[in-house]
N, C-alpha and C positions, 0 to 999 in steps of 0.2 A: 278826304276821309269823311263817311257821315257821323252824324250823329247817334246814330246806331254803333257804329262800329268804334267810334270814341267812349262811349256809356261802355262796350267792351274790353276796351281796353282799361278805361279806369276801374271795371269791379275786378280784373285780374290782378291791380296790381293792389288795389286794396284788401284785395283777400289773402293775397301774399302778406302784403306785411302786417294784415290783424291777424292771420295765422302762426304766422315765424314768430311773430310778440306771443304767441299764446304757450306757443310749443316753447320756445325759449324760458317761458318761466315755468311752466309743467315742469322741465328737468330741475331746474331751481326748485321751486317746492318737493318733487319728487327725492333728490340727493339730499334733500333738508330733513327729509322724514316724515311732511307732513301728511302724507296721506296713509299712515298706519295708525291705527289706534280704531278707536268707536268712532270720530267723528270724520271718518275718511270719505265716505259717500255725501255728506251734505257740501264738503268741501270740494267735491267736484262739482257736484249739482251749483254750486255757488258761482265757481270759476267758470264753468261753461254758458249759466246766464248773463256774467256779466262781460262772457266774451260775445255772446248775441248780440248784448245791446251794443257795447264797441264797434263791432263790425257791420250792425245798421250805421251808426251814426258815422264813422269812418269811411263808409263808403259814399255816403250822402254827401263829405264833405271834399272827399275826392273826387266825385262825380262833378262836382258846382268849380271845384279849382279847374280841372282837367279840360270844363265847356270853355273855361275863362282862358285859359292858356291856349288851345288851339283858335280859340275866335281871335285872339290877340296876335298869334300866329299868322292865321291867315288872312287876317283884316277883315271878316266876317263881321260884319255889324248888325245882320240880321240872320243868324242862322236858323235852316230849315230844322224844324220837329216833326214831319208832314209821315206817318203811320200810312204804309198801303198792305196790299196784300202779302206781296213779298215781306216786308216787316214781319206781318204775323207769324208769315208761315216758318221765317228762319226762329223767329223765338220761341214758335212751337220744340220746333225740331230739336234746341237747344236746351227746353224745357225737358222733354222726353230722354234726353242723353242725360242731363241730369239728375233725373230720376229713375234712370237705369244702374247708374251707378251708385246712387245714395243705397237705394232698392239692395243690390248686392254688397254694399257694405255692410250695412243692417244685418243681412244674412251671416254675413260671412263672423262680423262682429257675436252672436247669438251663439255661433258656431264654437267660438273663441271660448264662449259662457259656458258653453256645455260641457267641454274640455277642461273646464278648471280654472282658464286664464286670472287673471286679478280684474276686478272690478274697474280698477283704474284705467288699466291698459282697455278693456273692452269698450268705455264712456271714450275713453279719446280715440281709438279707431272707427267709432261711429263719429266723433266728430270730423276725422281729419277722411272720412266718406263724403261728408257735406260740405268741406273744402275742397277736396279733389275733382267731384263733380261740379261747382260752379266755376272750376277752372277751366275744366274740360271743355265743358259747358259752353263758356265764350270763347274761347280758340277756338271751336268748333263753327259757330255762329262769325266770328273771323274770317274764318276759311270760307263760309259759304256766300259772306258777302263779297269778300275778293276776287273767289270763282262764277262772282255774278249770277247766285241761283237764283 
């Protein structure tokens, strides 16, 4: 497996579980009651930045285990980081599905706005648009390095 496609695997599985941790306490707060009153928008705005920084740092540290555990796996004592064309071209392509679906959740979310929905529910369906795409995203970019594009 390269390097590529391990950095793949570990942001999938890091965005799962800084997601599940996010979504998991949203209902927790949410059944708590806290997001009714006057101070319900700054308390998402709060919750979603500090699930950004989480989820940088989280993945950073998942990234750095996941190099450690496969090199020690495979006895890899100098593993390649070596970027070519192909590299780019799959993280283009994984960039762009990404953004096709953030893209349309965004929409879809506004849509929700326009409708009436609550506040709450629109901020975390745009958020769980930019988890859904950076899923995608790498499974996608998976599949492309496996079928050797």
């Amino acid at each position: 497996m390269s390097y590529h496609e391990k950095r793949s695997v570990a942001s999938i599985v890091s965005t799962l579980l800084v997601f599940g941790t996010y979504y998991a306490a949203m209902i927790w707060m949410y059944q708590d009651g806290r997001f009714e009153g006057p101070d319900a928008a700054s308390l998402i705005g709060l919750s979603i930045l500090i699930l950004i920084a989480c989820a940088i740092a989280f993945n950073i540290v998942v990234t750095i285990l996941f190099s450690i555990v496969f090199a020690i796996a495979e006895g890899d004592s100098h593993p390649s980081f070596v970027v070519d064309e192909r590299d780019k071209l799959i993280e283009l392509k994984g960039l762009r599905i990404s953004a096709y679906l953030v893209g349309a959740g965004f929409v879809l979310s506004m849509a929700a706005l326009a409708l009436g929905q609550p506040v709450f529910l629109v901020f975390n369906f745009i958020v769980s648009s930019f988890a859904f795409g950076d899923v995608i995203s790498n499974i996608a970019k998976l599949r492309m390095y496996r079928r050797g594009f």
